[in-house]
C-alpha positions in Angstrom: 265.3 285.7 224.1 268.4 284.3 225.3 267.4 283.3 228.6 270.1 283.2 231.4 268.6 283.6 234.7 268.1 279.9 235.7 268.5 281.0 239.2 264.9 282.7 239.5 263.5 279.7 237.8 263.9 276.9 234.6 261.8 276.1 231.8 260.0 273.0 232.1 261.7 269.6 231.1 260.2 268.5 228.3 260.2 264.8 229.9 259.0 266.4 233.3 256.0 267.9 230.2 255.3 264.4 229.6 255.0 262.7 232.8 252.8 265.1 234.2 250.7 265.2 230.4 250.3 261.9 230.9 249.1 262.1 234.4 246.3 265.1 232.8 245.5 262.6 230.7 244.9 259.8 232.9 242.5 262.7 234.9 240.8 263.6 231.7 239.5 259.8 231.5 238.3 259.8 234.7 241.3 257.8 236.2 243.4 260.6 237.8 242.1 263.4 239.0 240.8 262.3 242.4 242.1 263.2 245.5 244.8 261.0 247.2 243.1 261.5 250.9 239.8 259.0 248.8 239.4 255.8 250.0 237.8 255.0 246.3 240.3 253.6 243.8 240.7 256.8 241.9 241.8 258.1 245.4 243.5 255.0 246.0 245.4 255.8 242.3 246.8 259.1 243.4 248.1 258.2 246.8 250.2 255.7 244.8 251.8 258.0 242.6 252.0 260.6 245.4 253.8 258.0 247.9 256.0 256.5 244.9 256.8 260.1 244.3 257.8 260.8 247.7 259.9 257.7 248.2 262.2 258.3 245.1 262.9 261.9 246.4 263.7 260.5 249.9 266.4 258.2 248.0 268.0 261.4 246.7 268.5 262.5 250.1 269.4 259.6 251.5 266.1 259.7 253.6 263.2 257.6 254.8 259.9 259.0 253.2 258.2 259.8 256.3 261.0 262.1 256.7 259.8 264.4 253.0 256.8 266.7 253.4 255.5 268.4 250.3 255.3 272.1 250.0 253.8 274.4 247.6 257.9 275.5 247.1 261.1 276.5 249.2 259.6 279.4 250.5 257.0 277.5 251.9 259.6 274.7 253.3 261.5 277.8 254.8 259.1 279.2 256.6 258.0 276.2 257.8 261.3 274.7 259.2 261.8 277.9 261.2 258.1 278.7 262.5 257.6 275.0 263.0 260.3 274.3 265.6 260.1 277.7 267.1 256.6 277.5 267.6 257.0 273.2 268.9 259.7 274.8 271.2 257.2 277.2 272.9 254.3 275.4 273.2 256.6 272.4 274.7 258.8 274.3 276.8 257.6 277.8 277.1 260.4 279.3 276.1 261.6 280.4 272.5 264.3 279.0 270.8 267.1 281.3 269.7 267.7 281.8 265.6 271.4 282.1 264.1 271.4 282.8 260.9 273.2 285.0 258.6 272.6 288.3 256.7 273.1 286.8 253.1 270.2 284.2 253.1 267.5 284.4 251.3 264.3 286.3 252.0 262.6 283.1 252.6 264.7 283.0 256.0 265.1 286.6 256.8 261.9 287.1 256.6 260.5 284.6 259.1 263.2 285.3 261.0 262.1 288.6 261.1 258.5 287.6 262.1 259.5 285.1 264.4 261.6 288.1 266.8 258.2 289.6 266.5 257.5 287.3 268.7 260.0 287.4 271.2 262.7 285.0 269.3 266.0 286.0 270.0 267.8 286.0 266.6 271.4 286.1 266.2 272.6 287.6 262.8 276.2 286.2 261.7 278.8 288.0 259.6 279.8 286.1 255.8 283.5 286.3 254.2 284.2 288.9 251.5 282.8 285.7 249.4 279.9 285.6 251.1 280.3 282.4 253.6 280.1 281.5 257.0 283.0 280.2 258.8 282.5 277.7 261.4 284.1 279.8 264.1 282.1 282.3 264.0 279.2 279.9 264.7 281.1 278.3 267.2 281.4 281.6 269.1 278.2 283.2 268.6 276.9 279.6 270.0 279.1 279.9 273.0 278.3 282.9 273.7 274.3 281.5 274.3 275.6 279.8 277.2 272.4 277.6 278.4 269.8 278.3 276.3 268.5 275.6 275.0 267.9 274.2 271.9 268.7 276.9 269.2 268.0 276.4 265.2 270.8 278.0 262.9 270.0 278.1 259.5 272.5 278.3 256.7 271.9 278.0 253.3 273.8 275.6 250.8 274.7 277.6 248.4 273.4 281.2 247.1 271.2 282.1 245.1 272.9 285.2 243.6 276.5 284.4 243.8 276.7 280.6 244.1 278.9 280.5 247.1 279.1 277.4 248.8 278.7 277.0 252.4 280.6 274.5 254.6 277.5 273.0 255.5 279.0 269.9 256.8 281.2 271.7 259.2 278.3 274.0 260.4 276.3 271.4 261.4 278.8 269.3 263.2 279.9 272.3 264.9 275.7 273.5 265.8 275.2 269.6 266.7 278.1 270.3 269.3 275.8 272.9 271.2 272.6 270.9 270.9 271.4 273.1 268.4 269.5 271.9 265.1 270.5 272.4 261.6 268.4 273.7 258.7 269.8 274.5 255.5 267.8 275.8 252.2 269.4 273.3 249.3 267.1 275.3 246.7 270.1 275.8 244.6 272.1 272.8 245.2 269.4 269.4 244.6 270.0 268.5 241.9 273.5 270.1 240.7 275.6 268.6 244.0 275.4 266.3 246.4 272.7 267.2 249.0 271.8 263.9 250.9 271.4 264.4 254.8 274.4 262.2 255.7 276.7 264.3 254.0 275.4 267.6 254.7 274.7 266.5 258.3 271.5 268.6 258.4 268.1 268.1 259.8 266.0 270.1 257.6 266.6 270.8 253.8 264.3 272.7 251.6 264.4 271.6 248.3 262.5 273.0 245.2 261.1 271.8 242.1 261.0 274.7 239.6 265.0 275.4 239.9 265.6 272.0 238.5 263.5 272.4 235.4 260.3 271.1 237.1 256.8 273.1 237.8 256.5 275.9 239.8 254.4 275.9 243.3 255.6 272.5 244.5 258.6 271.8 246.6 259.4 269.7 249.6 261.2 270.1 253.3 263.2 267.4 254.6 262.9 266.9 258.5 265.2 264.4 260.6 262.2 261.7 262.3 263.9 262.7 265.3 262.3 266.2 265.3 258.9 267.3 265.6 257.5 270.6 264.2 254.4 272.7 265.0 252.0 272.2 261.8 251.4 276.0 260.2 248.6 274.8 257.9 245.6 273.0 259.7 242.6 272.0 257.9 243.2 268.1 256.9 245.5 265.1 258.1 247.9 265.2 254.9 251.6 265.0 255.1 251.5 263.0 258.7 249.0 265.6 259.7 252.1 268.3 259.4 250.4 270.0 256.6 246.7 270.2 256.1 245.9 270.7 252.3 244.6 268.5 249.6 248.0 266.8 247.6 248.5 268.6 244.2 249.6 265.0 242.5 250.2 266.5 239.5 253.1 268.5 240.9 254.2 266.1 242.5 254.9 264.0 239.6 256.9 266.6 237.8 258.8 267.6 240.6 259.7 263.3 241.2 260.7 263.6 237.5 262.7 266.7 237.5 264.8 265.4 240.6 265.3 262.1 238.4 266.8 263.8 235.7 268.4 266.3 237.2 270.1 263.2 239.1 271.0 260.9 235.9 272.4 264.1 234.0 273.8 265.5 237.1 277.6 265.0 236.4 277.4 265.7 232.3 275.7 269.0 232.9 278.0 270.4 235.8 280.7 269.5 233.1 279.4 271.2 230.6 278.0 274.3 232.7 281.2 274.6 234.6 283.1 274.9 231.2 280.7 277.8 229.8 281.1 279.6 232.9 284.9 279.5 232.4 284.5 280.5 229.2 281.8 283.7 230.5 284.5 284.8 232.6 287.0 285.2 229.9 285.1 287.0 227.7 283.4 289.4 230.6 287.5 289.8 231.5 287.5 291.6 228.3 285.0 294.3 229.6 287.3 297.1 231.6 286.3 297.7 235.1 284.5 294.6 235.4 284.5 293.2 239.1 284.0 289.4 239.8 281.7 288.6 242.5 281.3 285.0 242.3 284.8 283.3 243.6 286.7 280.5 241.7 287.0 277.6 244.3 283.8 276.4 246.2 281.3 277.9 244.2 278.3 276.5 242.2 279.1 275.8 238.7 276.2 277.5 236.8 276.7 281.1 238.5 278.3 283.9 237.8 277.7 287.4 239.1 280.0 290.8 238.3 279.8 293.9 239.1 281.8 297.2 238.0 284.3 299.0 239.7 283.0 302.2 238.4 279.5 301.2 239.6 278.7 304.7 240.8 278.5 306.3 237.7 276.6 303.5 236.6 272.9 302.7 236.7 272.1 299.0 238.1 268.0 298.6 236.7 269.4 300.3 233.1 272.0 297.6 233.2 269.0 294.9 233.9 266.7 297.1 231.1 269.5 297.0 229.0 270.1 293.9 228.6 267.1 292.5 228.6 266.6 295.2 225.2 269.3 292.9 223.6 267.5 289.6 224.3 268.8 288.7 227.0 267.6 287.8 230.6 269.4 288.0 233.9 268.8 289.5 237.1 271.0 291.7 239.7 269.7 289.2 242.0 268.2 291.4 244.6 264.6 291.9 245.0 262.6 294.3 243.0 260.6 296.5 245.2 257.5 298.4 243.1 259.4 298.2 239.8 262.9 299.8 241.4 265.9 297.6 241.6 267.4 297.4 244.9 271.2 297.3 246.0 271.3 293.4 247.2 271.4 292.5 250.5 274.0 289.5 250.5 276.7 291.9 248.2 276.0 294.2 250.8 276.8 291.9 254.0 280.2 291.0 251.8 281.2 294.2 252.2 280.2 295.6 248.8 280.1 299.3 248.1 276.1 300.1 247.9 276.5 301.2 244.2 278.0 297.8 243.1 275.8 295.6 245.0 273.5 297.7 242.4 274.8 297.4 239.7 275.5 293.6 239.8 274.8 291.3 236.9 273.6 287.7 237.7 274.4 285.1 234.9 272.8 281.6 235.8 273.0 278.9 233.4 271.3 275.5 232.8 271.2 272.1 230.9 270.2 274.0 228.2 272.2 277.1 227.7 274.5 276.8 224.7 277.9 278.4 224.0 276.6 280.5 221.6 273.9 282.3 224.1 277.0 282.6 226.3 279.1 284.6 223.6 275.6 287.1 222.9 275.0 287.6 226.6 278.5 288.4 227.4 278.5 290.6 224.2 275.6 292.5 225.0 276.9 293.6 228.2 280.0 294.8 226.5 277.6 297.1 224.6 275.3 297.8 227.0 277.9 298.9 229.7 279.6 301.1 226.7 277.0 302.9 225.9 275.9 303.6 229.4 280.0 305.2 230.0 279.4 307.4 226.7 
């Protein structure tokens, strides 16, 4: 299986294997399995490596550690940064905040921004680019036009997940700090492959994730400003500053702080190298007639690429998924999968795409360990998939 769908998730570092072997066998002798909330010294043993943890994270976001609260993933972290100030706002003020967003985030926003106007949250949807991005004047209007409501939460993601498109984060948040709003922004796709630290973003929440970063699965963590206070959403025990009630999975933990560490020393040799396979993806795609780039040049993540097919409609999008995955390889539309039937995606859609070729898109996500050779078979087997499909 050529595997190239790093996007959805990463195969496990071998090092990241290691440390958290090492920690399983540390447990196994009767050192390192106890919980970190013990006052006993194997207690005493896991709250260090769980704190230590935590602190070297912080450093990659230029944060204080009482400022990182572990999640069981970005979905988690999501939900949490939005539910958590909405629901600190009403119970303070008695009033909801409004929610700006846009229509190209992830699920893990859309969806509790659904909930949350369940509620009674007022949630402003803003338009993206034909690239899928935000422009800061549209912000800047759409916050205007809130007048005095008070303290809104816009959430933008860094970068996304199916096309790679950068956001101006920066901007957005200087421009949502003008109105007195706060700034979240879900950095899933970006720790670890760009610069994500607080100061430079500008943000006041970032979700971060192990498992895209070649770490485990169900573990991820939400940065949050000291100066902000959220409503905790899981209550049961007096972890995480007492925002999130649940015994500490250490083990996580230690894989995820060694991920982020590798992912941070290898950071600039692998966007090299990615950068150059996915220049040399979009040549040979190029070849394949009718063949539609998605994913823009400038301002775009380096290990993404996503096509699509001008003649999309007489094209089937899951048999291009199917199809590909009968030659070996793996890669996703990058929309969600709803009881085995591939939907047209959401985010090609608010760019504008025809329904048809937001179907029949073709994610290509790369990482540290995709080779050129994977590169040349993926792009080939499209070529034959795609041929036989317009027979």
């Amino acid at each position: 299986m050529i595997y190239l769908d790093n996007s959805a998730t990463t195969p496990l570092a071998p090092e990241v294997a290691r440390r958290m072997n090492r920690w399983r066998d540390e447990a196994s002798m009767g050192a390192g399995f106890a919980n970190a909330s013990s006052a006993h010294r194997g207690g005493q043993r896991a709250r260090v490596e769980v704190e230590e943890s935590r602190e070297r994270i912080a450093m990659l976001l230029g944060a204080e550690p009482k400022e990182i609260i572990f999640t069981s993933g970005g979905t988690e972290a999501d939900n949490y940064a939005l539910k958590g100030y909405a629901l600190k706002e009403y119970s303070e003020r008695g009033i909801w905040p409004v929610l700006l967003t846009t229509r190209a985030e992830h699920h893990a926003v859309l969806h509790p921004a659904e909930f949350l106007a369940r509620l009674g949250v007022q949630v402003v949807y803003l338009d993206v680019d034909a690239d899928g991005r935000l422009h800061p004047d549209l912000l800047r209007a759409a916050l205007g036009r809130l007048g005095s409501m008070p303290h809104p939460i816009v959430s933008v993601m860094h970068a996304n997940n199916e096309t790679g498109t950068i956001n101006p984060i920066a901007q957005l948040a200087q421009t949502a700090h003008e109105f007195g709003a706060v700034f979240h922004t879900d950095a899933v796709q970006t720790f670890g492959k760009t610069n994500v630290r607080h100061d430079a973003l500008g943000a006041d929440m970032i979700t971060i994730s192990a498992h895209k970063i070649h770490g485990p699965k169900g573990i991820g963590a939400l940065y949050v400003n000291k100066e902000i206070e959220l409503e905790a959403l899981l209550h049961g025990g007096a972890q995480e500053r007492n925002r999130r009630g649940g015994t500490e999975p250490v083990e996580l933990i230690a894989g995820f702080d060694e991920a982020a560490a590798l992912a941070a020393s290898t950071q600039a040799e692998t966007t090299e190298r990615v950068r150059s396979l996915v220049a040399l993806l979009r040549t040979l795609l190029a070849e394949i007639e009718g063949v539609r780039f998605v994913t823009p040049h400038e301002a775009a993540l380096p290990h993404i690429l996503n096509v699509t097919f001008n003649d999309a409609a007489t094209l089937d999008g899951e048999a291009l998924i199917v199809g590909m995955d009968l030659e070996g390889v793996a890669v996703s539309n990058g929309s969600a999968c709803t009881s085995g039937s591939i939907q047209p995606s959401h985010v090609l859609s608010a760019m504008g795409l025809p329904p048809a070729q937001a179907k029949a898109a073709v994610r290509f996500s790369l990482s540290r360990y995709t080779t050129e050779q994977e590169i040349r078979n993926g792009a080939e087997a499209l070529r034959r998939v795609v041929g036989r499909m317009r027979r």
